[in-house]
PDB file of N, CA, C, O and CB in Angstrom:
ATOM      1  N   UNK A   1      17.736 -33.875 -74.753  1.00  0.00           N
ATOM      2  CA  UNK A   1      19.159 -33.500 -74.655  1.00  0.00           C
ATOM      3  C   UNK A   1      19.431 -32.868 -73.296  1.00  0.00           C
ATOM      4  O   UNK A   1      20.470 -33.051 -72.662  1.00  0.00           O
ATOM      5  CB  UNK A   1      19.558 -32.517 -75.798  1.00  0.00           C
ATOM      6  N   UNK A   2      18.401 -32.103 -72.899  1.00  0.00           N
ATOM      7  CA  UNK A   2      18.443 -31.400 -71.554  1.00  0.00           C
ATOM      8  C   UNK A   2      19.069 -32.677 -70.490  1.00  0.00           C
ATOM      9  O   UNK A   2      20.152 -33.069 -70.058  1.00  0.00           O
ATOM     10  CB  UNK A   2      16.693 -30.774 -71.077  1.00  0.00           C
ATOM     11  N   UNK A   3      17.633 -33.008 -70.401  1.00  0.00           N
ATOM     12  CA  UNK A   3      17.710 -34.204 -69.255  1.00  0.00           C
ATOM     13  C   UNK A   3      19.292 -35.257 -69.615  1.00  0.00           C
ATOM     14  O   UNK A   3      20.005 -35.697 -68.713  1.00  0.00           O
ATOM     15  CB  UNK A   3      15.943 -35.387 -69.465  1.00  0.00           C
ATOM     16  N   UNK A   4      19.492 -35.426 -70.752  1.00  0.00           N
ATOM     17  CA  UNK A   4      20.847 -36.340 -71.140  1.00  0.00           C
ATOM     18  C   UNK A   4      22.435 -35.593 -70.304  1.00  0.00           C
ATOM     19  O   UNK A   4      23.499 -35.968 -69.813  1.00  0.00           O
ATOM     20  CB  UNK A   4      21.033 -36.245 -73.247  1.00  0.00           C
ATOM     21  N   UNK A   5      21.693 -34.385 -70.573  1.00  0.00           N
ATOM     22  CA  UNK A   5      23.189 -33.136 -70.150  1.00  0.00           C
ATOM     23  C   UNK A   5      23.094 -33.427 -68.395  1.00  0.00           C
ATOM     24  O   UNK A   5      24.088 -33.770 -67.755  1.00  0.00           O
ATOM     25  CB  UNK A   5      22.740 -30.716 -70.675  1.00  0.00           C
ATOM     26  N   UNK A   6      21.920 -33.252 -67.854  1.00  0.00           N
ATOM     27  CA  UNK A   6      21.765 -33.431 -66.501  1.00  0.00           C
ATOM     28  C   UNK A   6      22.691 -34.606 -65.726  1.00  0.00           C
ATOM     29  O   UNK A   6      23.452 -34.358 -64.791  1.00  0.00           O
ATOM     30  CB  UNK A   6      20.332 -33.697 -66.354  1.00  0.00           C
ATOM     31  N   UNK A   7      22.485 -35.816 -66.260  1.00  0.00           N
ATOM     32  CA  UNK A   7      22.054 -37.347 -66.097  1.00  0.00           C
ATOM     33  C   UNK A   7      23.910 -37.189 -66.410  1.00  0.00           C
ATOM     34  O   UNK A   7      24.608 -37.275 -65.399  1.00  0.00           O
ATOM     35  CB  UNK A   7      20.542 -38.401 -67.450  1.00  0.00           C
ATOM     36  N   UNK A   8      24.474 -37.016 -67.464  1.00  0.00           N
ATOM     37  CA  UNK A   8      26.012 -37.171 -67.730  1.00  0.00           C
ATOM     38  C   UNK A   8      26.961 -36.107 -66.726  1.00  0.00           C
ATOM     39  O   UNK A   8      28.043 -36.421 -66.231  1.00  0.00           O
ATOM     40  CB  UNK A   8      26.298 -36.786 -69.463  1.00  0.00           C
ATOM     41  N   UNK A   9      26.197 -34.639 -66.544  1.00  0.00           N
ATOM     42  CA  UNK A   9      27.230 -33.844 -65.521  1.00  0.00           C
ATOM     43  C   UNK A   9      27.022 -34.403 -64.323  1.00  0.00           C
ATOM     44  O   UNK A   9      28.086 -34.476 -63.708  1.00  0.00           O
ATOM     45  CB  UNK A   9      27.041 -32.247 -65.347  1.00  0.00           C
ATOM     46  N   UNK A  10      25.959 -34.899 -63.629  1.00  0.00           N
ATOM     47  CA  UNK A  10      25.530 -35.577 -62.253  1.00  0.00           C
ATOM     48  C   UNK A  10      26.390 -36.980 -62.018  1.00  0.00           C
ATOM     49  O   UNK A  10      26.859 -37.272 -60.918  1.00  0.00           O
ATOM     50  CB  UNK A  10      23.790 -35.951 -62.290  1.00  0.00           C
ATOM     51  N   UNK A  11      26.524 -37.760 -63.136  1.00  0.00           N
ATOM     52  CA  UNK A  11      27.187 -39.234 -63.288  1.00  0.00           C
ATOM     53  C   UNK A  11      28.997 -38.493 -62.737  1.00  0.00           C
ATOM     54  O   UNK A  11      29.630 -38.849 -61.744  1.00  0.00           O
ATOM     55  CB  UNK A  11      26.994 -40.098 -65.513  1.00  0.00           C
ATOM     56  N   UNK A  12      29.444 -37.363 -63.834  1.00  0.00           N
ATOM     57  CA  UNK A  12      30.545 -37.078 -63.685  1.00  0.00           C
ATOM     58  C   UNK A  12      30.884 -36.563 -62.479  1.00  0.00           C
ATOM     59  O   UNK A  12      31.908 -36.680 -61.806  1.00  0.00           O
ATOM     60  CB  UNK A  12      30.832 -36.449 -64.528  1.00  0.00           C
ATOM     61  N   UNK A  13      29.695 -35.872 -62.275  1.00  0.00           N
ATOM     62  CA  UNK A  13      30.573 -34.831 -60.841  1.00  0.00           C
ATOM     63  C   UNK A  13      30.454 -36.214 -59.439  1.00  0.00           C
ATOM     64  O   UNK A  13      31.227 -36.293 -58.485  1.00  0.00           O
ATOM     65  CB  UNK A  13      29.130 -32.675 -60.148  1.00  0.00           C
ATOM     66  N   UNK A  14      29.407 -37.045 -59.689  1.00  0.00           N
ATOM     67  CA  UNK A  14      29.685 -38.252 -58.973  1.00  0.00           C
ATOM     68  C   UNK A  14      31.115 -38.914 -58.581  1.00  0.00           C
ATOM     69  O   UNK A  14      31.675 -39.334 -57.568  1.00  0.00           O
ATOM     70  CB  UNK A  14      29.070 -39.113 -59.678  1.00  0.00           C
ATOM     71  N   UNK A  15      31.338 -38.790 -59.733  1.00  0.00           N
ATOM     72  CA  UNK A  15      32.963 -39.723 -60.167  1.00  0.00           C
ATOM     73  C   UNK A  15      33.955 -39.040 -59.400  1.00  0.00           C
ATOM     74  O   UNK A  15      34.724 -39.558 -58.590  1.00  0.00           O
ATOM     75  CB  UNK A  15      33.594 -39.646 -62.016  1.00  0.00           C
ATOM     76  N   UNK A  16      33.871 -37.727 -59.747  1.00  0.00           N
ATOM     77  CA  UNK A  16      34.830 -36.539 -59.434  1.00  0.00           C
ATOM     78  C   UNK A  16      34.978 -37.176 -57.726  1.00  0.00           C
ATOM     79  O   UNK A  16      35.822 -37.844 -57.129  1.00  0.00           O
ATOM     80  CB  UNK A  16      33.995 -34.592 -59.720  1.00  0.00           C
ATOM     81  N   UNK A  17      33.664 -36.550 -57.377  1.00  0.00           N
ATOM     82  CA  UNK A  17      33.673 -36.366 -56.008  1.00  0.00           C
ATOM     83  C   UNK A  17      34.396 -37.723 -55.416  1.00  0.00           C
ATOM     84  O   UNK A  17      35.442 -37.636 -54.773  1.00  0.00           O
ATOM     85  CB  UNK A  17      32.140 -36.102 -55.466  1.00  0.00           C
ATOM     86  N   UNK A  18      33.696 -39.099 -55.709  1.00  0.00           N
ATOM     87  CA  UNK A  18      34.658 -40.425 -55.014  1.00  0.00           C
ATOM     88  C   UNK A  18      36.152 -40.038 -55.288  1.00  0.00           C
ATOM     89  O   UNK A  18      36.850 -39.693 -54.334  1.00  0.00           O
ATOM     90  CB  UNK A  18      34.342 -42.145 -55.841  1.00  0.00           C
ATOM     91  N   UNK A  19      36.607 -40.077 -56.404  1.00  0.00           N
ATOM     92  CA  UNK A  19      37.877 -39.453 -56.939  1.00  0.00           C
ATOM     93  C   UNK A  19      38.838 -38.758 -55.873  1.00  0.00           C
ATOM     94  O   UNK A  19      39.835 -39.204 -55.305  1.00  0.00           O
ATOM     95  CB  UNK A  19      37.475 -38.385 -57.985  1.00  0.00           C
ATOM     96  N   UNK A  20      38.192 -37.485 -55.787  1.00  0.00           N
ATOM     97  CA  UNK A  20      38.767 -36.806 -54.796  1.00  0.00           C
ATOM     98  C   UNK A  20      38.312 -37.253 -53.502  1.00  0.00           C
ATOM     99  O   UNK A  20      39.137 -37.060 -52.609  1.00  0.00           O
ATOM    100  CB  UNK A  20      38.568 -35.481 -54.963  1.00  0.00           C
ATOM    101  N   UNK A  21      37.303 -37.761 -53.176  1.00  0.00           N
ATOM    102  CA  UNK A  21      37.284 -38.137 -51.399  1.00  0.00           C
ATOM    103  C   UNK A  21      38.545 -39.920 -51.154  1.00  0.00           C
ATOM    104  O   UNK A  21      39.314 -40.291 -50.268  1.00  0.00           O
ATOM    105  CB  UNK A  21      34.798 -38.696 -50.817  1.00  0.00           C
ATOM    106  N   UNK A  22      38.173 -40.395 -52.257  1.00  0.00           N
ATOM    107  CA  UNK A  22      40.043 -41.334 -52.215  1.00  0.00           C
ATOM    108  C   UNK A  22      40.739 -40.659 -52.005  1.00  0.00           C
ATOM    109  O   UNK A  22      41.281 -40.969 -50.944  1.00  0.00           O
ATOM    110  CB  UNK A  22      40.861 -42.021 -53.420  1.00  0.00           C
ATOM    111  N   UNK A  23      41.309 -39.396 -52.597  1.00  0.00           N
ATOM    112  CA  UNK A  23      42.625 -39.315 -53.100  1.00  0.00           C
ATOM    113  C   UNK A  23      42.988 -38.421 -51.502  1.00  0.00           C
ATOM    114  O   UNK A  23      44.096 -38.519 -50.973  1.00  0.00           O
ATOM    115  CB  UNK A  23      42.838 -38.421 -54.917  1.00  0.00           C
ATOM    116  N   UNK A  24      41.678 -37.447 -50.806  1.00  0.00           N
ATOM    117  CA  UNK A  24      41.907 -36.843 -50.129  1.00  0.00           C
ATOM    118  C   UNK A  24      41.593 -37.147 -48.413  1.00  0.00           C
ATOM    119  O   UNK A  24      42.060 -36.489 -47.484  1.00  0.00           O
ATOM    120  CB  UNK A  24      41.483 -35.982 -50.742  1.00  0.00           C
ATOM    121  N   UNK A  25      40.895 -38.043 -48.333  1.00  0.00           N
ATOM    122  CA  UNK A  25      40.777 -38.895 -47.291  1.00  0.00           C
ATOM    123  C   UNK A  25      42.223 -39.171 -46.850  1.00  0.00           C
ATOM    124  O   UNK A  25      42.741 -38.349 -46.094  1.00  0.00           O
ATOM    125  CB  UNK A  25      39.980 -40.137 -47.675  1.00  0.00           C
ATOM    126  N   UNK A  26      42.883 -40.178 -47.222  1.00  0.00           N
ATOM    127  CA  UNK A  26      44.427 -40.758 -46.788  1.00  0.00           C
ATOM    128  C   UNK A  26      45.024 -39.729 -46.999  1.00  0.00           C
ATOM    129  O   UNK A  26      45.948 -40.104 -47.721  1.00  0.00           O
ATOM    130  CB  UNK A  26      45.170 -41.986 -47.555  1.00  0.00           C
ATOM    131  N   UNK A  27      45.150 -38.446 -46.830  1.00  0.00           N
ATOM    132  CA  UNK A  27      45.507 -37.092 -46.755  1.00  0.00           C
ATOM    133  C   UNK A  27      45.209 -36.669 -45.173  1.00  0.00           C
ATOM    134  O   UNK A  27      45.985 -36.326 -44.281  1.00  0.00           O
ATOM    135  CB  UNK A  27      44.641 -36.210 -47.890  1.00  0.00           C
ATOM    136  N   UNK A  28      44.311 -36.771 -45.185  1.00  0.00           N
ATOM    137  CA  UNK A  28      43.184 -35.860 -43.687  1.00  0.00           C
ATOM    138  C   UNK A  28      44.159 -36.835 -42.619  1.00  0.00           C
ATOM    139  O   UNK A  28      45.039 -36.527 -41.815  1.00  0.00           O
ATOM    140  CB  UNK A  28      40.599 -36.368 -43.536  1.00  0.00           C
ATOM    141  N   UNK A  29      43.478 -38.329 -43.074  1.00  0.00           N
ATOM    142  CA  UNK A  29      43.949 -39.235 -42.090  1.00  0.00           C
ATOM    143  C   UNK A  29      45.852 -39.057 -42.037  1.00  0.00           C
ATOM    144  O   UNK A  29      46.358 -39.213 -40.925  1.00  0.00           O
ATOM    145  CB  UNK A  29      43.317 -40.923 -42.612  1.00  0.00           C
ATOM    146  N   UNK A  30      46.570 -38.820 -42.939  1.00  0.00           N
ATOM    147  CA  UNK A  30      48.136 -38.824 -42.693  1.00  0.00           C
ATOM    148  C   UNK A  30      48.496 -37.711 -41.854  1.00  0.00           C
ATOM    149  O   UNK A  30      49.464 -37.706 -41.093  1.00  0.00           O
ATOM    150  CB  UNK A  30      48.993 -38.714 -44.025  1.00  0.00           C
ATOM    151  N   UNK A  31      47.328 -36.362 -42.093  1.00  0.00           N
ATOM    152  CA  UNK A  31      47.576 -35.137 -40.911  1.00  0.00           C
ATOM    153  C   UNK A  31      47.291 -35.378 -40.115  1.00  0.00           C
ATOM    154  O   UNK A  31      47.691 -34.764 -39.126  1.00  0.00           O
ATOM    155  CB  UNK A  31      47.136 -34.001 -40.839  1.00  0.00           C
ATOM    156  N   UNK A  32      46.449 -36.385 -40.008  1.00  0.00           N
ATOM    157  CA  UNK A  32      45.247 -36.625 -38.129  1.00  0.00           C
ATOM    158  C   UNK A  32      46.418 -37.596 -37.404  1.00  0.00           C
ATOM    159  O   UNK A  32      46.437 -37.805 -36.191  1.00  0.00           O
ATOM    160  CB  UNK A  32      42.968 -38.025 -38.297  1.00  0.00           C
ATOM    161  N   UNK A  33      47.580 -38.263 -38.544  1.00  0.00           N
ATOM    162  CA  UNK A  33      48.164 -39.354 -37.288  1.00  0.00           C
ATOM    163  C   UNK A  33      49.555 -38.517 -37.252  1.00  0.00           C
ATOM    164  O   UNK A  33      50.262 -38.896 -36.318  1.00  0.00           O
ATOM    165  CB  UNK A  33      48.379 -41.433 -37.764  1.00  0.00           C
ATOM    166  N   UNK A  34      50.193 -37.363 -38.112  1.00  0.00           N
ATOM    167  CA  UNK A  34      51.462 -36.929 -37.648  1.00  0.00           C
ATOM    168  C   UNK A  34      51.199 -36.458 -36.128  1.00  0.00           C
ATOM    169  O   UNK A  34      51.821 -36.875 -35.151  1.00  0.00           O
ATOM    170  CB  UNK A  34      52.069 -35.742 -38.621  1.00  0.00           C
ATOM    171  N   UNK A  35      50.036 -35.400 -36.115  1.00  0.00           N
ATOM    172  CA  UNK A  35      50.166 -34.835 -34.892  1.00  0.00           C
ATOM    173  C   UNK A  35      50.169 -35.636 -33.620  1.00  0.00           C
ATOM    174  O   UNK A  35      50.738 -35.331 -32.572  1.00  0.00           O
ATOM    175  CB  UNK A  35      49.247 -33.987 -34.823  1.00  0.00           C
ATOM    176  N   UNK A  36      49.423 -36.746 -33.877  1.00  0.00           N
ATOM    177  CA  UNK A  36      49.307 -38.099 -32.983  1.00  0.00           C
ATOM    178  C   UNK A  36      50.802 -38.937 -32.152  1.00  0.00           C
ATOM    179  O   UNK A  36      51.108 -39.332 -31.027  1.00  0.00           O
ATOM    180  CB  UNK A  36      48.652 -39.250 -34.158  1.00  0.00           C
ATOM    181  N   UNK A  37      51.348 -38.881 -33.398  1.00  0.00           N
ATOM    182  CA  UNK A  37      52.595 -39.758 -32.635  1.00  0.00           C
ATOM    183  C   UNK A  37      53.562 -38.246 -32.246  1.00  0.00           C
ATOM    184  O   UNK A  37      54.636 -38.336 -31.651  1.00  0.00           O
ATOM    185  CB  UNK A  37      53.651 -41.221 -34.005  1.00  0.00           C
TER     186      UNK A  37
END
């Protein structure tokens, strides 16, 4: 059960993280091009 708990929070916080580096990437990049133009 240990190792099962490991293996499912590691899978999730995986998810999380792509999740948020989508959602927050085209974020970074929309601040990096206002100051630009």
């Amino acid at each position: 059960m240990a190792r099962a708990n490991i293996d499912v929070g590691s899978i999730i916080g995986v998810v999380v993280i792509l999740i948020v580096g989508t959602a927050v990437l085209p974020i970074i990049m929309d601040k990096g091009r206002i100051p630009a133009h």
